[in-house]
VOGU-3710 file (C-alpha; in Angstrom, 3 decimals, decimal comma):
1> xxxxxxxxxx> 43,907/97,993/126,013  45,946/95,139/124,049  47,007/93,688/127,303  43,220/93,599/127,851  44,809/92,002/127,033  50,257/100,079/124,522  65,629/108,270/112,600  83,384/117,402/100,153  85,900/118,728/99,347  86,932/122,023/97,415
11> xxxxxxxxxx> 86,815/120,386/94,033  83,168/118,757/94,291  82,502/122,608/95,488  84,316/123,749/92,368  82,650/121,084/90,113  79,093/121,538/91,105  79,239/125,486/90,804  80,696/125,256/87,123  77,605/122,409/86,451  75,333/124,624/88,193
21> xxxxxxxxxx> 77,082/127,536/85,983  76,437/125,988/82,278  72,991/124,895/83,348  71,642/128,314/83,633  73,827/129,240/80,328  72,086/126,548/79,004  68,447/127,345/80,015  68,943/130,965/80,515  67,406/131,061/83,838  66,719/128,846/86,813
31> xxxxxxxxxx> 64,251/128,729/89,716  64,714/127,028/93,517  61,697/124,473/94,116  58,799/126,098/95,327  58,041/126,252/98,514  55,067/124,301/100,264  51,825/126,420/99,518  49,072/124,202/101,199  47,927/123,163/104,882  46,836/119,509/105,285
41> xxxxxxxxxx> 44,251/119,881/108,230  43,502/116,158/109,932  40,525/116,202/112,518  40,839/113,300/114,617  39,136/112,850/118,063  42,355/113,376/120,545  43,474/111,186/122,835  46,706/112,407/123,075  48,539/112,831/126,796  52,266/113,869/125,056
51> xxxxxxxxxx> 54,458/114,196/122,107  57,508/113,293/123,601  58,087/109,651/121,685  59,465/107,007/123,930  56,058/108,636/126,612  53,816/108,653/123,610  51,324/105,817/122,752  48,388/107,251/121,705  46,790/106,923/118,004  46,787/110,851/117,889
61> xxxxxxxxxx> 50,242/111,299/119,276  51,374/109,164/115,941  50,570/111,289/113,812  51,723/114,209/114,962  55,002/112,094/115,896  55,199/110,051/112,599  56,058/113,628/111,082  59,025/114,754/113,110  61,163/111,553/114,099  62,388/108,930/111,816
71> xxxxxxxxxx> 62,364/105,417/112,791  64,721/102,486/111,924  61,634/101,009/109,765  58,463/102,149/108,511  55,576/101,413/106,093  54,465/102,023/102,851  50,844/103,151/102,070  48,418/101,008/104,388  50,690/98,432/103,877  51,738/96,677/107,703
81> xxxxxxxxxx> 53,078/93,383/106,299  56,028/94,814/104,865  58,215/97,253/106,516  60,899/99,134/104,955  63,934/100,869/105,828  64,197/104,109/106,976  66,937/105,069/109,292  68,879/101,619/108,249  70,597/100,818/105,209  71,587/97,270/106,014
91> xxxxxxxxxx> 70,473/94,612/109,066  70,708/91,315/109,629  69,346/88,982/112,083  70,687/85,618/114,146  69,370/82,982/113,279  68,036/82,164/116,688  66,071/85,866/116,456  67,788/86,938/119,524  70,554/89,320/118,054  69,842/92,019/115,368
101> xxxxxxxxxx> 72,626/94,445/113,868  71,362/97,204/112,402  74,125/99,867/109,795  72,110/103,140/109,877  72,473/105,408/107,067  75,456/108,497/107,496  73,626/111,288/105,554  70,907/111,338/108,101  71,001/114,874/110,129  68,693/116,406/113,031
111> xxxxxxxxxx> 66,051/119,720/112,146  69,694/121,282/113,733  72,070/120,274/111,819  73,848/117,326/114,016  74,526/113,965/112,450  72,718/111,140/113,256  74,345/108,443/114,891  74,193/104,906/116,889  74,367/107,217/120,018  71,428/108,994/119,238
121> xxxxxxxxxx> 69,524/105,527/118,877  71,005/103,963/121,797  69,938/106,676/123,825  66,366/106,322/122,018  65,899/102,875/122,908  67,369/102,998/126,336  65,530/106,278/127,225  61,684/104,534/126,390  62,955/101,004/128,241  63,734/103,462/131,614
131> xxxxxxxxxx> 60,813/105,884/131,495  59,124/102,968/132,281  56,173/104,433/130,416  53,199/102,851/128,500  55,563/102,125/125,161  58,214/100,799/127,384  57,006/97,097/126,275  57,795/97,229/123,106  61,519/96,248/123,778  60,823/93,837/126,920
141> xxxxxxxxxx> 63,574/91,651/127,662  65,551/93,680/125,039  69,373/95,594/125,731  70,386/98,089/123,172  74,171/98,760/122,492  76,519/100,803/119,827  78,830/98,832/117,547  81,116/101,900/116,465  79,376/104,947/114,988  76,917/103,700/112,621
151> xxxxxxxxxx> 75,760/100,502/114,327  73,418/99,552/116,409  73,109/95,866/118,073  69,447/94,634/119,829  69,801/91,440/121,913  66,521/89,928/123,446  65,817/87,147/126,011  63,741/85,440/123,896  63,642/84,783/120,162  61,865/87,876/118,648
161> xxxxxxxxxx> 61,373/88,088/114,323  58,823/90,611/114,969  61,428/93,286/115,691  61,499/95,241/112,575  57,628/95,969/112,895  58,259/96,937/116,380  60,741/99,423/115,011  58,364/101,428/112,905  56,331/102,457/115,799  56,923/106,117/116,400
171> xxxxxxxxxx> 57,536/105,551/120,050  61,127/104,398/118,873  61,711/107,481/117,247  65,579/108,659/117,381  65,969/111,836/119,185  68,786/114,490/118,881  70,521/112,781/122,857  72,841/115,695/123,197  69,909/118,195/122,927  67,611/116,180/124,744
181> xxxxxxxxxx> 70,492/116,046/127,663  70,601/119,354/127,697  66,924/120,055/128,198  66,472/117,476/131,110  66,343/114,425/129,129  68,051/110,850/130,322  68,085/107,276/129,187  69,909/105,903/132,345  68,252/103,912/135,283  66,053/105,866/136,987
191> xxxxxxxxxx> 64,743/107,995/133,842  61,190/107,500/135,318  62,000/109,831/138,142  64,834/111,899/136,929  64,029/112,619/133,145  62,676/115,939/132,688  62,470/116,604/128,744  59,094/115,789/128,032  57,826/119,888/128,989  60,307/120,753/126,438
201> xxxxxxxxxx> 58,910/117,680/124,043  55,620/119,416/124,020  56,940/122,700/122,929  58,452/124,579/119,840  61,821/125,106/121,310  62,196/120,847/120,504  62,946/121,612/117,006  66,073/120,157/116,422  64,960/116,870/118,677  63,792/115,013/115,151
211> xxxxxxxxxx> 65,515/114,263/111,958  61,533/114,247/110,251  60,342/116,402/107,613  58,196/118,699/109,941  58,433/120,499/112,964  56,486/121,142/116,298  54,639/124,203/115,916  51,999/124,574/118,469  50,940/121,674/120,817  47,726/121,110/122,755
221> xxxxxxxxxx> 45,797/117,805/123,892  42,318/119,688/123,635  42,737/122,014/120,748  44,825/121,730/118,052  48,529/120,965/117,157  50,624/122,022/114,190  53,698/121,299/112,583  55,563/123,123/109,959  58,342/122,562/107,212  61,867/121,142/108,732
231> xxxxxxxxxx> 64,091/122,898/106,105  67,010/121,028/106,867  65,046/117,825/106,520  68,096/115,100/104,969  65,567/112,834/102,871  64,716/113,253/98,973  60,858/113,458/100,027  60,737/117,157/101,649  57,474/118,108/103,410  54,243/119,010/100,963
241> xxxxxxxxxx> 52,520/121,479/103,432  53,345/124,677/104,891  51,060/123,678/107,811  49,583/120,329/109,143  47,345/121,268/111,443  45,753/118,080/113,911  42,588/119,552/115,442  40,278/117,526/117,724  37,186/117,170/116,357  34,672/115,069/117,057
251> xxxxxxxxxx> 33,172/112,412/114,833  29,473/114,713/114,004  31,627/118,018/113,317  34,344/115,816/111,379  31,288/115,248/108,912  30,478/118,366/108,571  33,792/119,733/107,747  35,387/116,962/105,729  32,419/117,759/103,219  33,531/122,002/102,644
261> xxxxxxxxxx> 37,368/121,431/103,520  40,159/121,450/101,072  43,555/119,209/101,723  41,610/117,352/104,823  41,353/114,077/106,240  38,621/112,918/108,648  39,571/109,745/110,863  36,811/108,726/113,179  33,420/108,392/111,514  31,139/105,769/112,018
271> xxxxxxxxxx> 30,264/103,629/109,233  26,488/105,140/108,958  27,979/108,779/108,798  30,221/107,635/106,086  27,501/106,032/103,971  26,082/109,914/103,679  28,591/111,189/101,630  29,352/108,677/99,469  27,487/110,722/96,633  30,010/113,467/97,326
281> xxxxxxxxxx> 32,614/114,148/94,775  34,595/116,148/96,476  35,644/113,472/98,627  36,882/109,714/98,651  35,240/107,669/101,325  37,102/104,328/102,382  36,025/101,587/104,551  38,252/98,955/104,970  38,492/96,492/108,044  39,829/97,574/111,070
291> xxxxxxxxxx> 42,906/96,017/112,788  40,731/95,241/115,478  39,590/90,965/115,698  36,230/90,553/117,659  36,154/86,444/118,962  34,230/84,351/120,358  36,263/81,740/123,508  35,036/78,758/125,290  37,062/78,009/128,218  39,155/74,969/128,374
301> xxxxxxxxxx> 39,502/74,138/132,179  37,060/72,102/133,894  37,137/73,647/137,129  35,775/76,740/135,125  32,658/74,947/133,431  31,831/71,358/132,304  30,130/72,294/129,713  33,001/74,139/127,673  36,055/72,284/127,699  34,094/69,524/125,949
311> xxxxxxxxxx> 35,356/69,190/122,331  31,888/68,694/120,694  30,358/71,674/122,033  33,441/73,780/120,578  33,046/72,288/117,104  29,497/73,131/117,596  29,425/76,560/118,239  32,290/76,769/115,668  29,942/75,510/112,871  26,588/77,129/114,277
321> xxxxxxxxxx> 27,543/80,651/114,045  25,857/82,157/110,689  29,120/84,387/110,055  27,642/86,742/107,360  24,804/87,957/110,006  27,341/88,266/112,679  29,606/90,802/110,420  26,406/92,737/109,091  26,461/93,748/113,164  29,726/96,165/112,157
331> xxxxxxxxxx> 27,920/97,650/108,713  30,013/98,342/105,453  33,471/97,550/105,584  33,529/94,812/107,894  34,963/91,199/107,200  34,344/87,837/108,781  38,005/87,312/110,299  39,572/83,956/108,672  41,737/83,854/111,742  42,748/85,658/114,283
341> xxxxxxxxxx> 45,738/87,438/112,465  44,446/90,719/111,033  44,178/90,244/107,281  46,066/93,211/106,574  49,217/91,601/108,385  51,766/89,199/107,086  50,690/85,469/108,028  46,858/86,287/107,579  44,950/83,589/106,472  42,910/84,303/103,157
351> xxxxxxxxxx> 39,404/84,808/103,510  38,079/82,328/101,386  39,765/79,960/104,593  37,233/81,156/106,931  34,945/78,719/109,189  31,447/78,472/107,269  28,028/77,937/109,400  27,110/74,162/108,634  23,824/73,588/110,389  23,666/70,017/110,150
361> xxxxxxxxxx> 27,583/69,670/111,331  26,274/71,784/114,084  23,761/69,788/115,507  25,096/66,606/114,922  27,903/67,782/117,368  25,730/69,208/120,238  24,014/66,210/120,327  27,643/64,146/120,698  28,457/66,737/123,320  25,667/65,242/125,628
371> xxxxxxxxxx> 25,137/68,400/127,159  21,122/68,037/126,448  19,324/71,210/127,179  21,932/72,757/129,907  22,067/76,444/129,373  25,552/77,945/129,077  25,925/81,873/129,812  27,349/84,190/126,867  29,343/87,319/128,729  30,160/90,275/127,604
381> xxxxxxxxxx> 31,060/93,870/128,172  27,975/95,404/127,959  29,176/99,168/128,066  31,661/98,916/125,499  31,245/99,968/121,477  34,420/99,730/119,541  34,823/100,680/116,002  30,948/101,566/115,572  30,393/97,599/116,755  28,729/97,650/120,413
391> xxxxxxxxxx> 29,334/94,234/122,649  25,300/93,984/123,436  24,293/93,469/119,905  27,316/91,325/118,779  26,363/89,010/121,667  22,543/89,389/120,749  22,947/87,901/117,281  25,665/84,880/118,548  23,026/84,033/120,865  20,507/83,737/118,211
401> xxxxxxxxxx> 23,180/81,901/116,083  23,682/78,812/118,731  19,649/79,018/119,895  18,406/78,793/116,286  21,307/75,666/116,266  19,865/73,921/119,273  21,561/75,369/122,166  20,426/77,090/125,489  22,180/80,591/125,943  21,788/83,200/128,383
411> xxxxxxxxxx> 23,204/86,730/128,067  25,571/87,825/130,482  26,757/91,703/130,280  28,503/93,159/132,751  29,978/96,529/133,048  33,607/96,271/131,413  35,311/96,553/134,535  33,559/93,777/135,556  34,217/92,059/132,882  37,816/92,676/132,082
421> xxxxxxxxxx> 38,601/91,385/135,850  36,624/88,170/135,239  38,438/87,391/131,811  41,561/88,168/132,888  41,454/85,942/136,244  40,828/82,793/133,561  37,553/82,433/135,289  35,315/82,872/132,362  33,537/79,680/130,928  32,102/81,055/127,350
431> xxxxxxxxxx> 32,914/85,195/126,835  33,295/87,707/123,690  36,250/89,650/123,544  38,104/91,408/121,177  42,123/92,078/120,155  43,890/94,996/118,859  47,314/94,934/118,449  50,439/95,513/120,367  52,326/96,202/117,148  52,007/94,909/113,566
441> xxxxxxxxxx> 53,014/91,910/113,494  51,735/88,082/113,789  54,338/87,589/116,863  51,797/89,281/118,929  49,452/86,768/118,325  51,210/83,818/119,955  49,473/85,365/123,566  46,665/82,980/122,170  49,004/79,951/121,681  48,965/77,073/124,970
451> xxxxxxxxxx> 50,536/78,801/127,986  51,001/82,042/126,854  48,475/85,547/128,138  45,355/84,725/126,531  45,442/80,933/125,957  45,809/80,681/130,281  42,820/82,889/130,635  41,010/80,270/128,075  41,975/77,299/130,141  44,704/76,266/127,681
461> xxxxxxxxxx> 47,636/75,582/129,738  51,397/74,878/127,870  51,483/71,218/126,617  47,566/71,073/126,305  48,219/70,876/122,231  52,259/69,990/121,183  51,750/69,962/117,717  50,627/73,937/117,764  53,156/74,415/120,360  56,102/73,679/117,978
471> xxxxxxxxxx> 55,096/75,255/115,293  54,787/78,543/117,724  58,524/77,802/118,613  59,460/77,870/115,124  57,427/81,117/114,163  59,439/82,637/117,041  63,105/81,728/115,314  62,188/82,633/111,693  63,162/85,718/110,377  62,323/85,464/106,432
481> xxxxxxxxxx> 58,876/86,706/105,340  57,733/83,641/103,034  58,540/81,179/105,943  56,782/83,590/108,548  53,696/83,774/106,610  53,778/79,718/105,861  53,955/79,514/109,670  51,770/81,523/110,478  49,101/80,747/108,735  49,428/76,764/109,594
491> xxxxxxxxxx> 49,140/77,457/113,236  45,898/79,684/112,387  44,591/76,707/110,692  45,276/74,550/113,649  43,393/77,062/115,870  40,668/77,606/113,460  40,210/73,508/113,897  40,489/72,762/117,585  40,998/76,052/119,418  38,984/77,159/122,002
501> xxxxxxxxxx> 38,504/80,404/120,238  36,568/81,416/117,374  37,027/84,751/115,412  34,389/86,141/114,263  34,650/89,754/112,615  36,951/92,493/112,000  35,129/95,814/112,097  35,144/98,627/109,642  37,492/101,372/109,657  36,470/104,598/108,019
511> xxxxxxxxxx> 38,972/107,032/106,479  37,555/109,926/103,879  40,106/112,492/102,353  38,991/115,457/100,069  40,186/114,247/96,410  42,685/117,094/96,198  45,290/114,941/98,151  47,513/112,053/97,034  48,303/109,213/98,991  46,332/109,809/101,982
521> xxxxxxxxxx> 45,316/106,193/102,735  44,459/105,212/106,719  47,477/103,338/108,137  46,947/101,740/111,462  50,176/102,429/112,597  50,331/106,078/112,105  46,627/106,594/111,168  47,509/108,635/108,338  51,172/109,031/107,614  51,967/112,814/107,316
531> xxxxxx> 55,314/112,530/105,435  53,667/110,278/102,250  50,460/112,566/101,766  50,606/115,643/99,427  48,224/118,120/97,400  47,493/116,756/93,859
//
């Protein structure tokens, strides 16, 4: 859709029993940790084709994934701007971006028993690059080798600082290689055709595959799947349920159940359905903007149009849009977008940078355009409805935006085939589109930069603008956090100036929980991360 652009020795024995001994002569008893007591049920509308990680790409397929493979990094909370360590306890990167070295931790073990090592990850990495599946991207241009036992080197062709928020996504997961060997698995050349693990993926008898707190259970892409306790699971966080159970649901009966469930999450409501149980106590009801960025493009090549490429008209639009009627399209929860970086991502502009409509600005540069009363024709896919926002009506309301400003603007929707072709050939003059993201990270965004995917289907060829050019070379070379977001968020204010896009709104995303669980928080990564959420 984007590219619509989807892990002693006797005495310590001796000396822990005698500690263990004058504890309970101290206390006069002791008790193991209880065991989990509680199921965590998740209703989510599936879209899931497999669990097997380095096939998997689907929002569904993390979740259930997030829970039973460990990943080099991952995030905290909703948190995508920061990832942590998971698998790792040490990296560094060149200073070029091209070569990362990653130490992974040595107390790490798979659900059966076997260590952990830069073998395992190796395979990982090399197994999702030659499965050639829809994940397979994520490490373009990237070779994967061991340093030793514990360390694992990335090279890429080209300079890439978003690498550590690649690594968090669950379809980098490190898998058990020997096991997955022996059930049919590869991570040669070839594994499109000759890997035959992911049967075994989808089924119980993959237990010791993952080094995550839980287990595969039962699996089904219509029904329901489950996972269950890993009790050999080598972190300090152990799982909180007996039983997560994912069940496909969709959004009406998610309502209804979410409101008499205990320990459940509901993922896909609509903003409306949400605003109905707000008055319910027995459940918190978040809406928070979505990951997705809805914008607004005027085409840069004259061949295209000769109305759009002109520089007047693009400040014009840019300063006739009334943005606060445009976001009250998406309901509750949405945000104007200050950029086109998500503003949950690192190197998001804050929103008090946002474009504001100025009427008079507006009209002062139509009329230097000299485009008179020429109509120009809005498209649009008029089929599509993403995150509760549908195409028709956003393009309604920017229509009545630039009329009400002084221009002439027809509505063209087209079926999103239809569209999506158009776009994507570069041969649309003045179109609405929308961006979610590869992986979280402001890297992805450079596709809208001169040259790169979506600048060429604006008409914005490499060396149409240096000065945003270089500082897109730079972002690609710097590794440290501060400078990223400083970067970042210059080259957003360059685009937000003289662009040929125009971001307009970042819909809402709805996430309720019943109040008897802790840190269940929507996560747009993982959609809700089963490891961090437990009963209260």
């Amino acid at each position: 859709m984007n590219r619509f652009r989807t892990r002693w020795g006797a005495r310590a024995a001796l000396a822990a029993v005698a500690l263990v001994v004058a504890a309970v002569a101290a206390s006069g008893a002791m008790t193991a940790p209880s065991a989990p007591t509680a199921t965590l049920v998740i209703d989510r509308s599936f879209e899931i084709k497999t669990a097997d990680p380095q096939r998997a790409f689907e929002p569904t397929a993390a979740i259930v994934d997030r829970g039973i493979y460990d990943t080099f990094f991952t995030y905290r909370g909703g948190d995508l701007a920061h990832p942590v360590p998971q698998l790792i306890q040490s990296w560094k990167a060149s200073k070029d971006a091209k070569t990362f070295t990653f130490n992974l931790r040595r107390n790490v073990h798979f659900a059966d028993g076997t260590r952990l090592t830069a073998a395992d990850a190796v395979f990982s990495f090399r197994r999702l690059i030659n499965l050639k599946g829809n994940p397979s991207f994520l490490l373009d241009g990237i070779t994967v080798s061991a340093r030793g036992k514990y360390t694992v080197v990335l090279r890429s062709k080209a300079p890439n600082a978003a690498l550590p928020s690649i690594l968090t996504n669950t379809s980098l997961g490190v898998v058990n290689s020997k096991l997955v060997r022996k059930h049919g698995g590869t991570s040669a050349v070839g594994a499109d055709t000759k890997d035959k693990a992911e049967k075994w993926f989808n089924s119980s008898s993959s237990r010791g595959a993952g080094s995550g707190p839980y287990l595969l259970q039962r699996y089904s892409t219509t029904s329901q799947i489950t996972l269950v306790p890993n009790p050999r699971y080598w972190g300090s966080k152990k799982a909180a349920f007996k039983t997560v159970v994912v069940r496909n649901m969709i959004a009406p009966t998610q309502l209804i159940n979410i409101q008499r469930g205990s320990h459940e999450v509901a993922i896909d409501l609509s903003a409306d359905q949400a605003q109905t149980i707000r008055g319910n106590k027995r459940v918190n009801v978040r809406t928070r903007p979505s990951t997705w960025t809805f914008w607004l493009f005027a085409n840069n090549n004259p061949d295209v149009s000769s109305i759009t490429p002109n520089k007047h008209f693009q400040a014009a639009v840019r300063y006739a849009l009334d943005y606060k009627s445009i976001v009250s399209v998406a309901g509750p929860g949405a945000i104007q977008a200050p950029g086109i970086i998500p503003s949950m991502f690192l190197g998001a502009l804050p929103r008090k940078d946002a474009i504001k409509q100025n009427l008079a600005k507006a009209r002062t540069e139509l009329a230097a355009s000299g485009i008179g009363s020429r109509t120009i024709t809005l498209e649009f896919p008029s089929d599509l409805t993403i995150n509760g926002v549908p195409f028709a009506s956003l393009a309604q309301r920017v229509q009545a935006n630039l009329q009400a400003a002084g221009f002439h603007v027809d509505l063209g929707g087209a079926t999103v085939g239809t569209w999506l072709q158009k776009y994507r050939d570069g041969k649309m003059a003045f179109g609405l589109s929308l961006w979610g993201p590869d992986y979280p990270d402001p890297l992805d965004y450079l596709a809208f930069m001169p040259g790169e995917l979506v600048g060429v289907r604006a008409g914005w060829p490499a060396g149409s603008d240096p000065p945003i050019e270089k500082l897109a070379a730079k972002a690609r070379i710097t590794s440290k956090a501060s400078a990223r977001l400083t970067i970042y968020r210059q080259i957003q204010r360059r685009l937000n100036a003289v662009g040929p896009f125009f971001p307009l709104l970042q819909p809402t995303q709805v996430f309720v929980a019943t109040k008897d669980l802790k840190n269940a928080v929507f996560n747009a990564q993982y959609q809700v991360d089963v490891t961090q959420v437990a009963p209260r």
